[in-house]
C-alpha positions in Angstrom: 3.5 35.9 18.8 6.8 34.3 18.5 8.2 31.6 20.5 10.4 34.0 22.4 7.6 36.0 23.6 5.6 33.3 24.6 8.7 32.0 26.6 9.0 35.4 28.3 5.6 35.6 29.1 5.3 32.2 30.5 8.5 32.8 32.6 6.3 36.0 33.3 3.8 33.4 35.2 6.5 31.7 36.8 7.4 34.6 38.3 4.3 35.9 40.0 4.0 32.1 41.3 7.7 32.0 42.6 7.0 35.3 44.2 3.4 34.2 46.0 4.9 30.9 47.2 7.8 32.6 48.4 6.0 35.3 50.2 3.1 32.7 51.9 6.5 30.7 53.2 7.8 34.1 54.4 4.8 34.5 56.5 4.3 30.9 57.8 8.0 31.0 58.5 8.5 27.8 56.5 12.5 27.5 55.8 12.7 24.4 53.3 10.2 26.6 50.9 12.1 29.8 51.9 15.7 28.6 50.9 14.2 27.0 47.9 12.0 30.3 46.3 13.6 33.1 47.6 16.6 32.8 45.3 14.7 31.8 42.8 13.0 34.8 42.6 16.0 37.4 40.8 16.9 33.9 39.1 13.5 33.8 37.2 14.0 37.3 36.6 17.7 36.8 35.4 15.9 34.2 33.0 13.1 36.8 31.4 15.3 39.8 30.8 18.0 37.0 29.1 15.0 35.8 27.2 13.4 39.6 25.8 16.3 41.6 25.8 18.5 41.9 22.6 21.2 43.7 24.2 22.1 41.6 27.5 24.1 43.6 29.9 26.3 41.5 31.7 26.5 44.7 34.2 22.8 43.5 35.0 22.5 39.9 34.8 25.6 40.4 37.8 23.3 42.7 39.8 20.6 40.5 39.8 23.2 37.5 40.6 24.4 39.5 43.4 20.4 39.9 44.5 20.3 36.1 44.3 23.9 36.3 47.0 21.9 39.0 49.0 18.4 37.2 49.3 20.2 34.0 50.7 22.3 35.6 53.1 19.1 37.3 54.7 17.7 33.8 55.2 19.4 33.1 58.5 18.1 35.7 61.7 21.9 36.3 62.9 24.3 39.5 62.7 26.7 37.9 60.9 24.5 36.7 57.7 23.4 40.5 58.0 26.6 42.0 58.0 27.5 39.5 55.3 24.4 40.1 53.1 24.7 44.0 53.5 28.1 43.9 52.2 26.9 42.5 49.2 24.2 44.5 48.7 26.4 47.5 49.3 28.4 45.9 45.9 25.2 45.7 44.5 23.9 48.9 44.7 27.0 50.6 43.6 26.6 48.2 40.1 23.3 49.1 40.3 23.8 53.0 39.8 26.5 52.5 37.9 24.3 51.0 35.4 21.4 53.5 35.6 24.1 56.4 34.7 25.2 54.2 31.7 21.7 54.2 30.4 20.6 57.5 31.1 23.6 59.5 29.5 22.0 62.8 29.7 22.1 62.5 33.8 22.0 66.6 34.7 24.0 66.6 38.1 22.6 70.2 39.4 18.8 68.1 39.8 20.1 64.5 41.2 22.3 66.6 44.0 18.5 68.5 44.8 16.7 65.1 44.4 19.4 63.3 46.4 19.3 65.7 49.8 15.9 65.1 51.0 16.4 61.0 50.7 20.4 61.8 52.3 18.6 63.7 55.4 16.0 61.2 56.4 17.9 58.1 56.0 20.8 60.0 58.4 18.2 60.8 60.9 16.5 57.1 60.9 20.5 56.3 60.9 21.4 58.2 63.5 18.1 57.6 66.1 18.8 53.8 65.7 18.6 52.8 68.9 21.0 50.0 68.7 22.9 47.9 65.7 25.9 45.4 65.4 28.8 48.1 65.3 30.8 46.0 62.4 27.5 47.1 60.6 27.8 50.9 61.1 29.6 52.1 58.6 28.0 50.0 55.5 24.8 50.8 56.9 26.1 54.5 56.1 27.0 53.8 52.4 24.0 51.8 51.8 21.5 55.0 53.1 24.3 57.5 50.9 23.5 54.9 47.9 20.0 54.7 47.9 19.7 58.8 48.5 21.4 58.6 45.2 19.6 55.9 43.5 16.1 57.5 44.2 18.0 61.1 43.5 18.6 59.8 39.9 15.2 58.2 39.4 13.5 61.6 40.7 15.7 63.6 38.7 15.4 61.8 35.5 11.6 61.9 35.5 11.2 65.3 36.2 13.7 66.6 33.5 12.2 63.9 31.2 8.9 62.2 32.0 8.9 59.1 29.5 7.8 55.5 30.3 11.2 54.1 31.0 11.6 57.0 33.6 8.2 56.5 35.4 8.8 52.5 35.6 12.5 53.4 37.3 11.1 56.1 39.7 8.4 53.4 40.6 11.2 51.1 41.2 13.4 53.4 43.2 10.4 54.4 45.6 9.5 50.5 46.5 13.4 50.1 47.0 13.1 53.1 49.5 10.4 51.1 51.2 12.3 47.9 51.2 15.0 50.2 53.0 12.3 51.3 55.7 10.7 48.1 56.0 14.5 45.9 56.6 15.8 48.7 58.8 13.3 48.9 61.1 12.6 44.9 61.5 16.3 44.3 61.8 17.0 47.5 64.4 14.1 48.9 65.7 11.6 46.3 66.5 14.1 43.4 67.2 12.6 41.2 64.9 9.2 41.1 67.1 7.1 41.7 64.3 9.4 39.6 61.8 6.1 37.5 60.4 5.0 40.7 59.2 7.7 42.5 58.1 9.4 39.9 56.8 6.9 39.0 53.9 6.2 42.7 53.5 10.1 43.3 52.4 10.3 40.0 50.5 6.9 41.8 48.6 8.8 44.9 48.4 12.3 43.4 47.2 10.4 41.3 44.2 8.2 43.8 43.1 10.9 46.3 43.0 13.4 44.4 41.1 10.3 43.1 38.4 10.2 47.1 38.2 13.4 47.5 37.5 13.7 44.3 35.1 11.0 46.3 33.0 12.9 49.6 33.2 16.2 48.1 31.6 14.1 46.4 28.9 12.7 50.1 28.1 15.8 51.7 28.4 17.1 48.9 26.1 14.3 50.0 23.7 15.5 53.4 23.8 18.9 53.1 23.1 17.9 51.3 20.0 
């Protein structure tokens, strides 16, 4: 095993420690350990795919800086820092599938509009029996649920038409980001933040495990392209 490896892996390690720490300061609402670990969490992950990968993207080292933005602004509880952190993310997201068509060339349109629809539908009902959300908030709110229809309509799509490892990892990634979606949504709008101890380290689960997914996706894609 070369040094690189052993590098990754170790970072590997780091990782899943950042991530437990981070999640146990989520929970006991500590905010010293919270600002400290929660950005460090896409900049560990920044680190590994700089580390394995022989291609880096610059595309994806800015998504996952832009994750790094995102995670921060969700630190403090008010409408501004949401509306602030969902703009972001909305920048993100675009990037994000923006990269995912770059790497899957062969995207067939005809299956990601099917795959796309169901996603679109529920996230505009859950958008539209909100019961109540900062209004300078509605109309990215309304991107963000059109974006991740799409993202998980492109993750779908791609596995069924070609069910390969790279695909699998990047569905598995899409459908914990769909969760993330569920679980932010209804702490932020539906429960007023009553259960926030809960929900709180349940998204911050959500968000690491699906962006470790999709750090191992690109590296496969990477592999592919090859």
């Amino acid at each position: 095993m070369n040094n690189r490896k052993v590098l990754t892996k170790n970072l590997m390690y780091l990782f899943f420690m950042v991530f437990i720490i981070e999640v146990t300061a989520e929970y006991l609402v500590f905010k010293p350990l919270i600002l400290i670990f929660k950005p460090l969490i896409p900049l560990v992950i920044i680190m590994m795919y700089l580390f394995e990968s022989e291609i880096k993207s610059k595309i994806y080292v800015l998504i996952m800086f832009l994750s790094l933005v995102t995670n921060l602004l969700f630190i403090p509880n008010t409408d501004q820092a949401l509306f602030y952190a969902l703009l972001v993310f909305t920048l993100h997201r675009i990037l994000l599938i923006i990269f995912i068509l770059k790497m899957n060339k062969k995207t067939d349109f005809v299956p990601l509009i099917i795959a796309t629809l169901p996603f679109l539908i529920v996230f505009s009902y859950l958008y539209f029996e909100t019961p109540t959300f900062p209004e300078n908030n509605s109309i990215i709110l309304i991107v963000q649920n059109v974006l991740i229809s799409i993202f998980v309509g492109i993750s779908l799509s791609g596995y069924v038409m070609n069910d390969n490892k790279q695909n699998s990892i990047l569905l598995i990634s899409a459908l914990l980001f769909v969760l993330l979606q569920f679980s932010v949504f209804i702490e932020k709008f539906y429960l007023e933040n009553e259960y926030s101890q809960v929900l709180r380290p349940l998204s911050m689960s959500l968000n690491a495990m699906a962006f470790f997914s999709f750090y191992r996706y690109v590296i496969e894609a990477e592999k592919a392209i090859k």
